[in-house]
N, C-alpha and C positions, 0 to 999 in steps of 0.2 A: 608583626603588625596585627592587631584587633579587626576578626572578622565580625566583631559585633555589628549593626548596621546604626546602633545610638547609640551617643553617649549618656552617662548617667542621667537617672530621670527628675528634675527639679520642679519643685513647689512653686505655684506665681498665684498674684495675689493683682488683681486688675482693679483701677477704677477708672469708666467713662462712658460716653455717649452710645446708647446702642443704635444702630443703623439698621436694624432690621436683618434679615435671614440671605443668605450668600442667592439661595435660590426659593420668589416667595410659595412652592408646593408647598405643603407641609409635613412632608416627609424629609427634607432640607436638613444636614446635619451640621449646617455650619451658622452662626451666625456674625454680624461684621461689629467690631467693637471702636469708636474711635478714641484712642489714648492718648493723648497730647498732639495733637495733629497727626498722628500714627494711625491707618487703617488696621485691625488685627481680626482675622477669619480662626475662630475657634468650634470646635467641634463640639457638640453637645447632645446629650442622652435624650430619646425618646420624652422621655419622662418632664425634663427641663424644657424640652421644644414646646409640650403643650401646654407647660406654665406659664411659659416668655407668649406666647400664641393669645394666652386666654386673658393675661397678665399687665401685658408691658408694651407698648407705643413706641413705634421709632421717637427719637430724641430724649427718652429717659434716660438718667446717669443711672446705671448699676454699677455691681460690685460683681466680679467673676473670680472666682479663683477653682486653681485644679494642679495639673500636673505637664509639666512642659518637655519634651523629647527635642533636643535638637540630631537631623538623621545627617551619617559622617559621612553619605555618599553626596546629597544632596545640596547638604547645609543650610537648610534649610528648618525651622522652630514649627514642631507639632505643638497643637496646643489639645487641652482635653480639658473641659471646664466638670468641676466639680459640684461646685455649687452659684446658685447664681442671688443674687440680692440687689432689689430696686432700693435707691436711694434718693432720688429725687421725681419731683413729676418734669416733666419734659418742656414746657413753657409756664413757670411761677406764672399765676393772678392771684387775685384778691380771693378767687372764689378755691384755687386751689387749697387741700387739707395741709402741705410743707407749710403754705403761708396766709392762713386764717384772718379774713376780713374783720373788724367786730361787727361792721356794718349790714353786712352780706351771709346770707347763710351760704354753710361748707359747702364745696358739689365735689362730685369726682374728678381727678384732671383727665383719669382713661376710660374712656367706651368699658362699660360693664358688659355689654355684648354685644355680642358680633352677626352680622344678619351677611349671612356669604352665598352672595347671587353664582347662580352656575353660569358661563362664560364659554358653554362651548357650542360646539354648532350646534346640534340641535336646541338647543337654548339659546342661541343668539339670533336663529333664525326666526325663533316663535316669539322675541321681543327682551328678551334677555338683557341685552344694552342700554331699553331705553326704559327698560326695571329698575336697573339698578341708579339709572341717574336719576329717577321720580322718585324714586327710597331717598334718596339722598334730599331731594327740594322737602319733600315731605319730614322728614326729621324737623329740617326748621321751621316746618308749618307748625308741629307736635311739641315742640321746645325740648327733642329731644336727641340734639344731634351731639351735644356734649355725655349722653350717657352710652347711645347705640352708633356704633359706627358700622358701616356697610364695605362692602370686600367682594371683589370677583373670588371664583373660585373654578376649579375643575371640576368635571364630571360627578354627578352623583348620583348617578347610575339609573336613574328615572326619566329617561330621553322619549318615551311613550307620551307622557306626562308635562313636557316642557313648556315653561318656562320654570326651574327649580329652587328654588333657595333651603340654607338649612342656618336654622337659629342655635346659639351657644352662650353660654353652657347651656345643657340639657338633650342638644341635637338634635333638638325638633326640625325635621325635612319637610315641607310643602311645596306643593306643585301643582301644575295647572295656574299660575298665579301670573294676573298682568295688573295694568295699572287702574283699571275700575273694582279690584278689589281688595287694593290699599288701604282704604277704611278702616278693614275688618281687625288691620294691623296693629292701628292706632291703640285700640284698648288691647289687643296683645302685648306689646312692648314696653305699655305704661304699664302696666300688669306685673312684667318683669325687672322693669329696674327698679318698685317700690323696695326700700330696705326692709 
């Protein structure tokens, strides 16, 4: 009998609904795939996570493929995605680039960035909570809730300074930030999602 603990290791080739990350830290190395009514938790590189992170919206179809272990104690299918590929946007409209309006100009279907409010105590203490829900009204004051979407996050290590947020790509951190100086925001973020 074979003390191996897998058997041979096969190629899989996935298309379906991404669900978003097993656990949303972002250090999370699993994400959940949905494949024909099938939940599937595959594992994924550092590298992939902050693609899918900066990238890709629950409800987009991708394409995952990698390498599959099924383990002969457990019986259980390890997955380890290799490569990852977006294939659709997550809810077609007119305005989406899949399905181009003539009438409407293109917009993006996913948040080009991400504005990720810190969410822990000393930042929920100092208004934290009701930052991130006035980010959020304010987007569609700004007509800008279809480009920036807003996100709790953990600590970011400025608890002196609280209430925190950090904007991405670029990782710009700001802090000391409440809701009388939202403003200042506005020409920041139009700033950033100009092409």
């Amino acid at each position: 009998m074979s003390t191996l603990p897998y058997f041979q290791p096969m190629e899989f080739n996935f298309e379906g609904e991404f669900l978003g990350f097993a656990d949303p830290t972002p250090k999370c190395k699993y994400i959940r795939l949905n494949v024909l009514s099938e939940e599937l938790s595959i594992k994924v590189s550092k590298e992939l996570r902050s693609l899918l992170h900066l990238t890709v919206q629950s409800g987009t179809r991708i394409q995952v493929s990698g390498i599959g272990k099924l383990d002969r104690q457990t019986h259980t299918l390890k997955l380890k995605a290799k490569q990852i590929v977006s294939i659709g946007c997550p809810h077609p409209t007119p305005h989406c680039p899949d399905r181009p309006s003539p009438t409407a100009p293109a917009k993006p279907c996913k948040p080009r960035i991400k504005v990720r409010v810190c969410q822990k105590s000393k930042c929920l203490k100092r208004g934290g909570k009701a930052l991130c829900e006035s980010m959020r009204a304010a987007l569609q004051d700004w007509d800008l809730h279809d480009q920036v979407a807003i996100e709790p996050t953990g600590c970011l290590g400025r608890c002196s300074s609280a209430p925190n947020l950090v904007i991405t790509p670029g990782k710009q951190i700001h802090s000391g930030i409440c809701v009388k100086t939202l403003p200042k925001f506005e020409r920041l973020l139009t700033n950033l999602v100009k092409p």
